[in-house]
Every structure is written in structure tokens, then in C-alpha cells.
C-alpha positions in Angstrom: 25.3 -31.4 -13.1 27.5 -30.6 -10.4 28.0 -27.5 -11.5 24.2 -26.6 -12.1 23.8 -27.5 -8.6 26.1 -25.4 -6.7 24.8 -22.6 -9.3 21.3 -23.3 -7.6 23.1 -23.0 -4.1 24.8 -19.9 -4.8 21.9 -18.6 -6.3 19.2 -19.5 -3.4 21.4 -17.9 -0.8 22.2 -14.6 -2.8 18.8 -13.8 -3.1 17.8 -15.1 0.7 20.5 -12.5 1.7 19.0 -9.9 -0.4 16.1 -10.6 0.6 17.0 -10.7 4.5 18.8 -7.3 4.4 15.7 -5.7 2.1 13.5 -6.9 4.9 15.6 -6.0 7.8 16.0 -2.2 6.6 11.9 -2.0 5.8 11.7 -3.6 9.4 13.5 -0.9 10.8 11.9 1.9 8.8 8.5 0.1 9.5 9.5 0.6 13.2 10.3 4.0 13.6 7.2 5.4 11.2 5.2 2.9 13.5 6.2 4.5 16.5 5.9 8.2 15.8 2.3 7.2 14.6 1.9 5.6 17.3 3.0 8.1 19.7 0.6 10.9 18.3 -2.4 9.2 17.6 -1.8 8.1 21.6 -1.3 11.4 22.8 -4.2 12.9 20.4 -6.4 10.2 21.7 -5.6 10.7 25.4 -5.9 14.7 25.3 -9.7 14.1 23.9 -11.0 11.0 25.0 -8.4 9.3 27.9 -6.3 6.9 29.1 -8.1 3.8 28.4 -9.2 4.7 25.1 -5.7 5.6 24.1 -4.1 2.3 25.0 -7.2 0.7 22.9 -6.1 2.5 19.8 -2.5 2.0 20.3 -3.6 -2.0 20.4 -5.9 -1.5 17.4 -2.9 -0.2 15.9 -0.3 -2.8 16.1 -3.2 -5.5 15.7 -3.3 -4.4 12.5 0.4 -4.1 11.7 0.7 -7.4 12.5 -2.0 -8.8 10.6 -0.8 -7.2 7.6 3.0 -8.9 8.3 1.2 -12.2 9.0 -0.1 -11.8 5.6 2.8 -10.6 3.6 5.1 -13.9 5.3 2.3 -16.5 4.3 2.2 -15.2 0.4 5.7 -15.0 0.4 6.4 -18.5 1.9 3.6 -19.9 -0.9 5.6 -18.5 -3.2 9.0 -19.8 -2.3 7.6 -23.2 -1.4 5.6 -23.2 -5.0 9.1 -22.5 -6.8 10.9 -25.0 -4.6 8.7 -27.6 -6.0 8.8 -26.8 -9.8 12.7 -26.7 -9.5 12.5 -30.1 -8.1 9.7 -31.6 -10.7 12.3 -30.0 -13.4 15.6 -31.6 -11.4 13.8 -35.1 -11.5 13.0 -34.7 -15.2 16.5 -33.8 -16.0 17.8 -36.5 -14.2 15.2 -39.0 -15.8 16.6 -37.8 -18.8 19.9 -38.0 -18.4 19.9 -41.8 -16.8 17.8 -43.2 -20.1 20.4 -41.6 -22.5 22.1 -44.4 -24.0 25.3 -42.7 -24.5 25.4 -42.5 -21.1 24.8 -45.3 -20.4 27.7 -46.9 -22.9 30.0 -44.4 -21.4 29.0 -46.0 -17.8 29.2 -49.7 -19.3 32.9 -48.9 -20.9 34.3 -47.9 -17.3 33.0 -50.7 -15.7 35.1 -52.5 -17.9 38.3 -50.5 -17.8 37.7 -50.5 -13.5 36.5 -53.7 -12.9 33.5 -55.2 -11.1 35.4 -55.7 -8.1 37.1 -52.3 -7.7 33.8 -50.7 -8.3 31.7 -52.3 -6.1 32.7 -50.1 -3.0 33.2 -47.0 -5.2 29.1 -47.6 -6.0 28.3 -48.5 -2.2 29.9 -45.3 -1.3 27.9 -43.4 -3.9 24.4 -44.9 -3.0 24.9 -44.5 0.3 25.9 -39.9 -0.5 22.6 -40.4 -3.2 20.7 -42.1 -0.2 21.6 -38.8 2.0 21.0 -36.4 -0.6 17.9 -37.9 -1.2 16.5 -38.0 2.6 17.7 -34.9 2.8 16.1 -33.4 0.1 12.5 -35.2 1.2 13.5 -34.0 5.2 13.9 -30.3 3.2 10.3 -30.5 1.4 8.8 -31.4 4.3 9.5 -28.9 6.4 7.3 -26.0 5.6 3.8 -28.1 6.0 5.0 -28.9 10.0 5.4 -25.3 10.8 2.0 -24.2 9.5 
């Protein structure tokens, strides 16, 4: 399980840096196109119309460049935020799973009797209290993306 986990880790963060550096170089690319466009639709507009139209065409312009960003980051955060709950539905079926197999659970009942009930008493405290952190953690994590909306 531990394993599967830092799988999950790895794999989140290889594909958030992909995505990052994907996004940064379209940025950048965006940019420049942007700008020439800009530049000559400003200097076409100001040679036939003037000043004040120029500038409004220019805003027009990056009014709509932003709209369509604004656009493309909410779908994209659906989408991550819609995956991020199926993998957890699945992790808390697997685990469901996993704690009502009853080889498991003999497995757990025969090292409580090779440990003892004394010796793991703080063993279990210690591990409640890292499942308690995962846990808010994990809750802290889902609700994140609703504040910033």
C-alpha cells in the first residue's frame, strides 16, 4: 500500500511538472504572438481611426485573451479536482477492503500475540495519531479548491 502511494506521489508531480513547463512555453509563445498582434492591429488602428480608438482595440484584445485563459484554468481545475475525487472514492474502497479481509485480520491478531498488549499499545497510539494527520490532511487537501473559487 505503501508503495501504491508513493507511485500516486511520483506520478501527480511528474505530470504537474509536465504540465507546468507545457504551460510555461505556450505562455511565452502566447506572449510574443500576442504582442506582435497587438502591436499592428494598434498601429493599423491609429493610422486610420486614432489614438483613442487604438488603445480601445488593444483593451478589446487582451479582454479577450484573458477570458479565454480564465476559461481554459476553470475546465482544467474541474478536471483535476473530478479525478482527485474518484482516486479517493477508489483509495477508501481499497482500504474498506483490505481492513474486512479476514486474513488480515488473523495476520494482525497473531502479532498481537507474538508483541504483546503492552508493547503495542504505544506502537498503535503512535500510528493513530500519523493516520489522524494523514487523514486531516487529506480532508484540509479536498477542501481547498472550493475556498479559492
Amino acid at each position: 500500500m505503501l508503495q501504491r502511494l508513493i507511485h500516486d506521489v511520483k506520478e501527480s508531480t511528474a505530470g504537474a511538472l509536465r504540465l507546468t513547463s507545457l504551460a510555461a512555453a505556450a505562455a511565452i509563445a502566447l506572449f510574443v504572438t500576442i504582442a506582435f498582434l497587438c502591436a499592428a492591429a494598434f498601429v493599423y488602428v491609429l493610422q486610420r481611426y486614432g489614438p483613442v480608438e487604438a488603445c480601445l482595440s488593444g483593451a478589446a484584445v487582451f479582454l479577450v485573451v484573458t477570458l479565454i485563459a480564465v476559461g481554459v484554468y476553470t475546465a482544467r481545475k474541474r478536471e483535476m479536482r473530478r479525478r482527485a475525487e474518484e482516486a479517493a472514492k477508489a483509495a477508501k474502497s481499497a482500504a474498506a477492503t483490505m481492513l474486512t479481509d479476514p486474513a488480515l485480520i488473523a495476520t494482525g491478531l497473531q502479532i498481537v500475540r507474538a508483541i504483546g498488549v503492552k508493547r503495542l499499545i504505544p506502537i498503535l497510539a503512535v500510528g493513530g495519531i500519523a493516520l489522524g494527520l494523514m487523514a486531516s490532511r487529506s480532508v484540509a487537501g479536498s477542501g481547498e479548491p472550493d475556498e479559492e473559487e
